[in-house]
C-alpha positions as CSV (number, residue, x, y, z in Angstrom):
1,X,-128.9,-95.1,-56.0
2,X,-129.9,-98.7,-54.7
3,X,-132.5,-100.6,-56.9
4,X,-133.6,-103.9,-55.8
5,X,-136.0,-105.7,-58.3
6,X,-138.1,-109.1,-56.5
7,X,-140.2,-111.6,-58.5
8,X,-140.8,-114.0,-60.4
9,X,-138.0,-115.4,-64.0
10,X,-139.8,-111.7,-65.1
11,X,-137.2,-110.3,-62.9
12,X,-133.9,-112.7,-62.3
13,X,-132.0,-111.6,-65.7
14,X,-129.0,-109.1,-64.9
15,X,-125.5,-108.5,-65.2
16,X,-124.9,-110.8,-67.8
17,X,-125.6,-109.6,-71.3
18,X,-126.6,-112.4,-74.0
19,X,-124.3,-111.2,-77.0
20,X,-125.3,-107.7,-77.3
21,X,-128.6,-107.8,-75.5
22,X,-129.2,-106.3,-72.1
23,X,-132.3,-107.0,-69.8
24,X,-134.9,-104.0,-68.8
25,X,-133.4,-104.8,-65.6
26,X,-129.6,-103.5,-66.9
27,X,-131.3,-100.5,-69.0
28,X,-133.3,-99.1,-66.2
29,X,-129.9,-99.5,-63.7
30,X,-127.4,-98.3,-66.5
31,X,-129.9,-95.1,-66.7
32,X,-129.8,-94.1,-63.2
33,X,-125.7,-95.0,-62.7
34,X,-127.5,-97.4,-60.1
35,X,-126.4,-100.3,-58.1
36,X,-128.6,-103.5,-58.4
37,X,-129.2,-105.3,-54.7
38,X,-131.8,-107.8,-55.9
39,X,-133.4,-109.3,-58.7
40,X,-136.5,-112.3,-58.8
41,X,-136.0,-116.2,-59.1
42,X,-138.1,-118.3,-61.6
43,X,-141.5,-119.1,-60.2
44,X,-140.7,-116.9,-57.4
45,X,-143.1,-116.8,-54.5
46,X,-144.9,-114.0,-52.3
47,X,-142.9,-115.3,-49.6
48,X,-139.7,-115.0,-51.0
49,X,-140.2,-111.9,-52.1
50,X,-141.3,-110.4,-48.5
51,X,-137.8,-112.3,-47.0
52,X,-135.9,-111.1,-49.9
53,X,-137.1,-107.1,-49.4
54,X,-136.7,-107.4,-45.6
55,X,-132.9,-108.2,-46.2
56,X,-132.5,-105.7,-48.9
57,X,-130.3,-103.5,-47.2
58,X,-132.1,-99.6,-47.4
59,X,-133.0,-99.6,-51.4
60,X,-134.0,-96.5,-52.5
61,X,-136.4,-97.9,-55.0
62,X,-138.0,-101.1,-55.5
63,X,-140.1,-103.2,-58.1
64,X,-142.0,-106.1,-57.5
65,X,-143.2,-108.3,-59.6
66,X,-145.9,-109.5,-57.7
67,X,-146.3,-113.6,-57.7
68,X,-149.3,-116.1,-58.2
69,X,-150.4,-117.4,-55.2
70,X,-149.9,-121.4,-56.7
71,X,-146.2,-120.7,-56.1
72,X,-144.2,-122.5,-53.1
73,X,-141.7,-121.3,-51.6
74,X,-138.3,-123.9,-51.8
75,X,-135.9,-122.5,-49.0
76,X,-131.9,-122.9,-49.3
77,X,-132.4,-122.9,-53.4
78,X,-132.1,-119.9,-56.0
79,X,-136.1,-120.9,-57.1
80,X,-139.1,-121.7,-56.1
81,X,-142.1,-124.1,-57.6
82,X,-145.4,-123.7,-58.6
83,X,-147.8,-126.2,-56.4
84,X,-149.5,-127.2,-60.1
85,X,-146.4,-128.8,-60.9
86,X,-146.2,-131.4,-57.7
87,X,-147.7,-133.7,-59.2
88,X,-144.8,-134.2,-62.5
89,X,-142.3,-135.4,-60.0
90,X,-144.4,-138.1,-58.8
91,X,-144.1,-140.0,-61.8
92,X,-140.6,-141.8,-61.8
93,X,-139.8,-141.8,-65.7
94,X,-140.8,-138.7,-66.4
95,X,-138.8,-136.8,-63.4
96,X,-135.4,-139.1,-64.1
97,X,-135.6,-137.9,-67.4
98,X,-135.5,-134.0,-66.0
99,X,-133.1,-135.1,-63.3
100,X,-130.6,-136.3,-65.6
101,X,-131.3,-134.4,-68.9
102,X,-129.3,-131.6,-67.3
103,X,-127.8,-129.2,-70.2
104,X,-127.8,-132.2,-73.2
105,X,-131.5,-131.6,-73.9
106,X,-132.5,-127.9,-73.0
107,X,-136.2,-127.6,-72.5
108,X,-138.2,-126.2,-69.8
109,X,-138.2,-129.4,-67.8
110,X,-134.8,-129.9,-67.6
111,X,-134.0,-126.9,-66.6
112,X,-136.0,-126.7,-63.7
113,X,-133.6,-129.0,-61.7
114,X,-130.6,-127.4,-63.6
115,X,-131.2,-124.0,-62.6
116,X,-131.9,-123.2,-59.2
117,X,-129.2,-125.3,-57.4
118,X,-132.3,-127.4,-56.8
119,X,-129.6,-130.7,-57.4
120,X,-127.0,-129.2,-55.1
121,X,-129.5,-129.1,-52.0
122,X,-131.3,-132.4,-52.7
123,X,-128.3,-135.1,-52.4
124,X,-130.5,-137.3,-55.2
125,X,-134.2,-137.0,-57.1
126,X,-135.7,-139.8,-54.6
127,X,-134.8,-137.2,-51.6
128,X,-136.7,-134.7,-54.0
129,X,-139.4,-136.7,-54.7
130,X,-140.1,-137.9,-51.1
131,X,-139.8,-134.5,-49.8
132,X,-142.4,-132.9,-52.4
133,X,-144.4,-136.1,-51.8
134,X,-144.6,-136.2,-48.2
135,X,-145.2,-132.4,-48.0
136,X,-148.1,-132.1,-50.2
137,X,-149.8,-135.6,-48.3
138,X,-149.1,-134.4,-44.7
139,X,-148.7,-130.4,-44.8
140,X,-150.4,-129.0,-47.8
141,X,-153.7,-127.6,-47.8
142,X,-154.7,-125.1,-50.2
143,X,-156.6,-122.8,-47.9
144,X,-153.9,-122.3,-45.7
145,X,-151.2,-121.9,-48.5
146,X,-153.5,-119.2,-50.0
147,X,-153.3,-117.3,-47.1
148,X,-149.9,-117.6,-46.9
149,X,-149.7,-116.1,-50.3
150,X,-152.2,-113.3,-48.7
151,X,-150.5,-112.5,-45.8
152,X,-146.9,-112.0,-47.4
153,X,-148.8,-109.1,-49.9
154,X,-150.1,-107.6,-46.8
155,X,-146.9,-107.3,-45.1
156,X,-145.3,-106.2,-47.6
157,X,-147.1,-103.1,-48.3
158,X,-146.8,-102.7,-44.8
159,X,-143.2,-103.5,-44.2
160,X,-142.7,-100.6,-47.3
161,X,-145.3,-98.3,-46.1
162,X,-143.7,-98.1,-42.5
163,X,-140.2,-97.9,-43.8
164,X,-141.2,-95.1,-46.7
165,X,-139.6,-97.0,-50.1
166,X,-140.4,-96.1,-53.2
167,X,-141.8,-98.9,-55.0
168,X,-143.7,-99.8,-57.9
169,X,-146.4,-103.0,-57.8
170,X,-146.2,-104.8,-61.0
171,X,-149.7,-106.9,-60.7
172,X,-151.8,-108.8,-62.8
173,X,-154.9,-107.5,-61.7
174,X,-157.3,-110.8,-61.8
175,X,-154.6,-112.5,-59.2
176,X,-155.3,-109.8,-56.5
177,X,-157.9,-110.7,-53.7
178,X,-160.6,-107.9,-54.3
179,X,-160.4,-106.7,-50.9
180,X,-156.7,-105.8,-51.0
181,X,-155.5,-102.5,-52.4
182,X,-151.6,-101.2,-52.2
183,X,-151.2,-98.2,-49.8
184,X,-147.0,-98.3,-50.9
185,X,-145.8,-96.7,-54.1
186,X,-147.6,-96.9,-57.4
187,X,-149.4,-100.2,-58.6
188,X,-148.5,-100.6,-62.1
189,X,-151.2,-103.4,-64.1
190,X,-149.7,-102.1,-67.4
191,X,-146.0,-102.9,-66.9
192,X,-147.5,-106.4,-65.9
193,X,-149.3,-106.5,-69.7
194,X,-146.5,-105.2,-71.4
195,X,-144.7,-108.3,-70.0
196,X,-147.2,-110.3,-72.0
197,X,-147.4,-109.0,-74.6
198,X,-144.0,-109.2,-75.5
199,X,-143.8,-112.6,-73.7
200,X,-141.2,-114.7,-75.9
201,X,-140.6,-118.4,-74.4
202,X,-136.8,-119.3,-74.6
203,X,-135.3,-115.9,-76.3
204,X,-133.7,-114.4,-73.1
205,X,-133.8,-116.0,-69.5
206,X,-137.0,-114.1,-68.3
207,X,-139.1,-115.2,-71.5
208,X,-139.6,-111.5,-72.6
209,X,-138.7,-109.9,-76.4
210,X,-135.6,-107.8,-77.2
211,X,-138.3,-105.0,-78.1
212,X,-139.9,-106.0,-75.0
213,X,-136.9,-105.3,-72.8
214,X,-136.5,-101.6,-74.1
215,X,-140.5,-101.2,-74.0
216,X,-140.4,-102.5,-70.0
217,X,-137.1,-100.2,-69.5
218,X,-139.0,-96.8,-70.9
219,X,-142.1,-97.2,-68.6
220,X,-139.7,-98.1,-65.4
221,X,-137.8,-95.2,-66.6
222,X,-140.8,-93.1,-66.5
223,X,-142.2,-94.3,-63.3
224,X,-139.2,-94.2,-61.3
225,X,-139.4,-90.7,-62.2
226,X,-142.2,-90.0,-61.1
227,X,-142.1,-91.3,-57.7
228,X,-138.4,-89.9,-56.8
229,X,-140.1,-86.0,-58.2
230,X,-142.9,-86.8,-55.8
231,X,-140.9,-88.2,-53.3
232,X,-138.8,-85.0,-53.3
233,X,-142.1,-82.2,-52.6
C-alpha cells in the first residue's frame, strides 16, 4: 500500500523518530506495512498540495490536510509562507536577527529561514526581502490570491474524483467557502479538532502531543478502513 499525506507542519513529520516517539504519520504507515510517498511542509499551501498530489505517483490512499487560504506558495523551497507574515521581513533588524539566528537561538522565527532551504535558494536576506517586497507591491492582490487558494480545492477534488483515490479531507470547517462541498473521499472536521486540541507548540515538529499522535493515528486507522471496505463493494 502507497499512502501519501499533503499539508501543512500538521503533516511533514516522518521517518525520523524523536527518541522513542513516532508521528501519527509513522503509526498509521507502520499499521498498514505501508510505504509513505508524501508528507506536508510548514505553512503549506493549497497549491502545493494540488502539485504535490498530481506527482504522487498512483497512491492508494491519501490525506490532506487542507490549508488556509493566507498561505503563499514559495516554489524551489521545502515551505511555504503565510501572506500575514510579509510584512516581518520588511523590517531590517528584526529579519537579520532570523537570518542569522540559525540553530544558536531556536524559536519560531529562526527557524523559519532555517528550515525550508529557504537560505539555500535565496543567495542572501536582501534577495529575500526584495523579492517578498516587490511581489506583494506589484503582484499581490488579495482577491486574486483567494481564488487561487479556491481554485486549487476545486481541482483537487476533481483531479481525485476523476482518478478514483481514496482520500480523506482533513478541514477546519469555518475556512471552507460555503459554496464548496467535497465530492472525493470522506471530509473529516474532527481529525482537524483533534489536531487542536492536542496542539503542543515546540514538543514534536508538527506542534501536536505525544497522546495526540496516538489519538490522530486511531481515527486514521479507522477511517482508512472504512474507505478501503467501501472501496472494495
Amino acid at each position: 500500500m502507497k499512502i501519501g499525506f499533503y499539508g501543512d507542519s500538521k503533516a511533514c513529520w516522518a521517518n525520523f523518530p524523536i527518541y522513542d516517539d513516532i508521528s501519527f504519520i509513522d503509526i498509521v504507515c507502520e499499521h498498514y506495512q505501508a510505504k509513505l510517498i508524501n508528507k506536508g511542509v510548514p505553512q503549506g499551501s493549497e497549491e502545493r498540495i494540488l502539485k504535490e498530489l498530481k506527482k504522487s505517483k498512483e497512491p492508494d490512499i491519501v490525506v490532506i490536510f487542507h490549508s488556509q487560504s493566507s498561505r503563499f506558495y514559495l516554489p524551489q523551497t521545502d515551505r511555504d509562507i503565510d501572506v500575514r507574515d510579509f510584512n516581518k521581513f520588511f523590517d531590517d533588524r528584526k529579519a537579520n536577527y532570523i537570518w542569522k539566528a540559525g540553530k544558536k537561538n531556536r524559536d519560531s522565527a529562526s527557524e523559519f529561514f532555517d528550515y525550508g532551504q529557504i537560505k539555500d535558494k535565496f543567495k542572501d536576506l536582501d534577495e529575500f526581502i526584495a523579492t517578498i517586497s516587490l511581489y506583494k507591491k506589484h503582484l499581490y492582490d488579495a482577491d486574486v490570491h483567494l481564488n487561487r487558494y479556491y481554485g486549487s480545492l476545486v481541482q483537487i477534488d476533481q483531479f481525485l474524483t476523476h482518478k478514483k483515490i481514496p482520500s480523506i479531507h482533513v478541514i477546519d470547517p469555518n475556512a471552507m467557502p460555503s459554496w464548496f462541498k467535497f465530492q472525493s473521499g470522506e471530509t473529516a472536521s474532527d481529525l482537524y479538532r483533534l489536531s487542536e486540541d492536542n496542539f503542543e507548540l515546540g514538543t514534536f515538529p508538527n506542534n501536536i502531543s505525544k497522546k495526540g499522535q496516538q489519538r490522530i493515528a486511531n481515527t486514521l486507522i479507522s477511517k482508512i478502513d472504512n474507505l478501503l471496505s467501501h472501496n472494495k463493494k
